[in-house]
N, C-alpha and C positions, 0 to 999 in steps of 0.2 A: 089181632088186638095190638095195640099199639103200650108199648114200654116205657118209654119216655118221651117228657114232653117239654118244649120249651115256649118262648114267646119271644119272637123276630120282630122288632121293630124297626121302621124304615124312615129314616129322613132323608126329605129331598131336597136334592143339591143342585137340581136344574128343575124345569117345568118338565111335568110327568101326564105323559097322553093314553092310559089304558081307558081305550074307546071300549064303549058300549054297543056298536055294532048296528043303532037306529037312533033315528031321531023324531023327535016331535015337536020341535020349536024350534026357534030362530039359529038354533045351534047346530051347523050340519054335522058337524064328529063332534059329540059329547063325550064326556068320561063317564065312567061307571059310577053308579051311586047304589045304595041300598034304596029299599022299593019302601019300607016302613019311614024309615027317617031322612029320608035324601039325602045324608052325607055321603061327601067321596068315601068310593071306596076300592079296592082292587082285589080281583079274585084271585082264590087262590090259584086255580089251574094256570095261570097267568104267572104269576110269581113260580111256580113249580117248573113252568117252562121254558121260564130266564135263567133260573137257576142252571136248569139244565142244558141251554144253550152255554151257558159260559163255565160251565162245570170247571174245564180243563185251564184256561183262561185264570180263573180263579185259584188255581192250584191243585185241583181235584187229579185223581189220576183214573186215566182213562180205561181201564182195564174193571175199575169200580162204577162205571156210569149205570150199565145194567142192574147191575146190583140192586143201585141205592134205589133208582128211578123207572125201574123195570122196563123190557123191551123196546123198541121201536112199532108206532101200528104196524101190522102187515107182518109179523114176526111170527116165525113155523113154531117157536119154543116162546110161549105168550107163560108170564106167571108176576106174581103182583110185587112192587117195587117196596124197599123197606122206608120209605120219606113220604111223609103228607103235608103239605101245604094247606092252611084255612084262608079262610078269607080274609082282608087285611082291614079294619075297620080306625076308621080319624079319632086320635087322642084331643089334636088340635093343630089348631090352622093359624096362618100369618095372615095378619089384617092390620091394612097402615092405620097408621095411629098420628094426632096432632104432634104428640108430645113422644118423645124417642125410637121415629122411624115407624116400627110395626110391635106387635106387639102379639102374642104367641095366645090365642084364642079358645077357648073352650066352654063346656060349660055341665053341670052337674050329669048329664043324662049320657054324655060324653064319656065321664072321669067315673062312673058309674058302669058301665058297660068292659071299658079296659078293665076296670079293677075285677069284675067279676070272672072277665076273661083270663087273665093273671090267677086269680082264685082258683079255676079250673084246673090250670096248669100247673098249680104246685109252688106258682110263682108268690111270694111273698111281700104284699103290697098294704103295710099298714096303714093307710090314709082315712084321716078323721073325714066321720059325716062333714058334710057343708051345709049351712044356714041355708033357710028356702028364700030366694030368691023369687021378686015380684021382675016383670017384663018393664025394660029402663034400667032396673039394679045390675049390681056387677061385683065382683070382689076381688080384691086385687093387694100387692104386698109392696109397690114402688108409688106412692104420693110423689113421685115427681111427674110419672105418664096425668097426673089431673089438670087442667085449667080450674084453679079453686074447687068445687067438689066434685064437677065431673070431668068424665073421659069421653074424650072427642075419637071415635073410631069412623073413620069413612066419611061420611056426612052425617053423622047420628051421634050424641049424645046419649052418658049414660051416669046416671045417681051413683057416685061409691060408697056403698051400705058399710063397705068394710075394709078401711082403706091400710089395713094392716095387718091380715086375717092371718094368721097361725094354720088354720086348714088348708088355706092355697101354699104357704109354706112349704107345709109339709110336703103336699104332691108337687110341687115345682122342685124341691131339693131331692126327690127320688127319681122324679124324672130326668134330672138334669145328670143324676150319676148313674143312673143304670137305664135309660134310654136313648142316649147320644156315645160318642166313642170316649175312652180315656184317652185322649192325642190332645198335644198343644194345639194342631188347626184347630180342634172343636171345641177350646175351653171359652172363647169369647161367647159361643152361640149357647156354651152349657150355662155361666152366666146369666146372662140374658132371658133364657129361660124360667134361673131360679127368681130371677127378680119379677119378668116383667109376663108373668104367665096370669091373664084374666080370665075368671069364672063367668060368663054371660049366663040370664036366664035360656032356656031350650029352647026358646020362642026369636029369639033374639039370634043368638047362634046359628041358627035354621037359617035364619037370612043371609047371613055371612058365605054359610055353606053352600047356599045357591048360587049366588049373586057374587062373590067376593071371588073368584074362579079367572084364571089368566085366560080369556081368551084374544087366540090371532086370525086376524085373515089373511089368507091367501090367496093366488092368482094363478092358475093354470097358465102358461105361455107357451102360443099357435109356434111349432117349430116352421113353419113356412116365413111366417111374419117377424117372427121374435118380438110381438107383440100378444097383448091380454086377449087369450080367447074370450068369444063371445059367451056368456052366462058362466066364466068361468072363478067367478068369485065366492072362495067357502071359509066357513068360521069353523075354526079346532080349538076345542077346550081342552085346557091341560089343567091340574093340578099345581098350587106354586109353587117355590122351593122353599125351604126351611116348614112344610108341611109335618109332621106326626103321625104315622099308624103303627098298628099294630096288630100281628095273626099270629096264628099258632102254627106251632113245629110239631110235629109231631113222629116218629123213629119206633120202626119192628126190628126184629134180626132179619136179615137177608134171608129168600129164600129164593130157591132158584127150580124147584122138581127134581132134581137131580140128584139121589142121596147122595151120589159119593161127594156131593160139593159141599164145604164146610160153612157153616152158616155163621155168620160174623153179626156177633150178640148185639143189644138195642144200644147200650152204653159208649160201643164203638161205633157204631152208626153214629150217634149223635154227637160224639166228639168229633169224625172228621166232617161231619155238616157245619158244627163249629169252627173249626179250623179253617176250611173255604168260607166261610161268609160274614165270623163276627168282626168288625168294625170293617169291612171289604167295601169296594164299591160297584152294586150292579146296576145295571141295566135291564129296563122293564121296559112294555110298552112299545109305543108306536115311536116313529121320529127319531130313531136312532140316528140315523145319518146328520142330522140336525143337534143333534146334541142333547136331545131330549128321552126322558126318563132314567135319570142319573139317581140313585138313592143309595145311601151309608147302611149298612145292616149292623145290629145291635143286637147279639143270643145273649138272651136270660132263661137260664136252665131254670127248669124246676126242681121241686126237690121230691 
């Protein structure tokens, strides 16, 4: 049973490729989505094993890696690890916008989800209900991202029911101080956030979340030719950057089978997971070498 628990949120600071592993449309390396709502999403064992690849990297010390993240497969002395990783699910997403660049996406079913996620965890997240939203509508707290009353996102148009709503207020001012780092790099994008954070209806959002996805092509090259193999051209979707999720932490005390070994309580577990990773920068994902799957971690303990 698990002790304590936090909530790891992750923004991206490059395009983030945690492939899905198949494809079924025009997209040959897709990124992971959820099966219900098709938002991006990243699983946890993914995340658990960036973590643990950069353990030491991150400051972690190496004599703890078994501990926290239990054995290697294939291990004579196999026993469970004190650190769980959930799965990471979208608070909200970047989608360009007419009027001030991009504009930081979401939408009730979304801010609905984290929040209860947050609830779970202890985490303490007061944010008022939000008006029901008709499909077209939108709610938003910056009247400058408008062309007169609506908001031009992508090539769509959208009505602002509320163009100075107190309830995206709120979740944009809690997001912007305990879901991003306290650093001057990240005070422009914390900002930006509080201002220019839009509520889409779920229907609407949905689209974004498909469709609104960095994908690149690429080209295999024939080392004989040093030109394009033949049928050698594939599409990778990645996630953007200044993306939003967020998963759960969760910390046992160590244990090892071994009584004479001293078991190091949930409390300290989860401050040195904090210590390695809050405001840190890891690495997830495929396309390391390229420079991809770069994300800020943000621990909000629970209580």
């Amino acid at each position: 049973m698990f002790q304590r628990h936090a909530a790891v949120f992750l923004y991206a600071v490059s395009p983030v490729h945690m492939g899905a592993g198949q494809a079924i449309g025009v997209i040959d390396n897709p990124i992971q989505r959820e099966r219900h709502t098709g938002h991006p999403s990243l699983a946890g064992s993914g995340i658990k094993g960036a973590v643990r690849h950069g353990f030491e990297a991150l400051g972690g010390q190496k004599d703890h890696l078994t501990r926290l993240f239990g054995p290697e497969a294939g291990s004579s002395e196999l026993h469970a690890g004190a650190v769980s990783f959930g799965d990471a699910q979208t608070v909200c997403l970047p989608v360009r916008s007419l009027r001030g660049g991009y504009v930081y996406a979401t939408c009730p079913q979304a801010l609905a989800r984290a929040q209860r996620l947050l609830a779970l965890l202890g985490v303490q997240a007061p944010w008022p209900a939000l008006p029901t939203l008709a499909e077209g509508e939108c709610l938003l707290t910056n009247p400058a991202l408008l062309s007169g009353d609506r908001l031009h996102l992508e090539a769509f148009e959208y009505t602002a029911r509320d163009k100075d709503s107190a309830a995206v207020k709120a979740v944009a001012a809690w997001l912007a101080q305990h879901a991003l780092p306290q650093a001057d790099g990240y005070a422009y994008f914390a900002d930006k956030l509080k201002t220019d954070l839009v509520v889409l209806h779920d229907t609407d959002f949905g689209y974004f979340a498909e469709h609104a996805m960095l994908v690149e092509p690429h080209v295999r090259i024939d080392d004989e030719t040093g030109t394009a193999s033949d049928g050698g051209l594939f599409y990778t979707e990645n996630l953007p950057p200044e993306s939003l999720l967020v998963a759960p932490l969760l910390a046992s005390a160590t244990r090892t089978g071994k009584g004479q070994d001293a078991e190091t309580p949930a409390e300290a577990v989860m401050a040195q997971m904090k210590t390695v990773l809050d405001g840190r920068l890891l690495q997830i994902g495929g396309d390391a070498t390229t420079g991809r799957g770069l994300v800020v971690a943000r621990i909000v303990e629970g209580q």
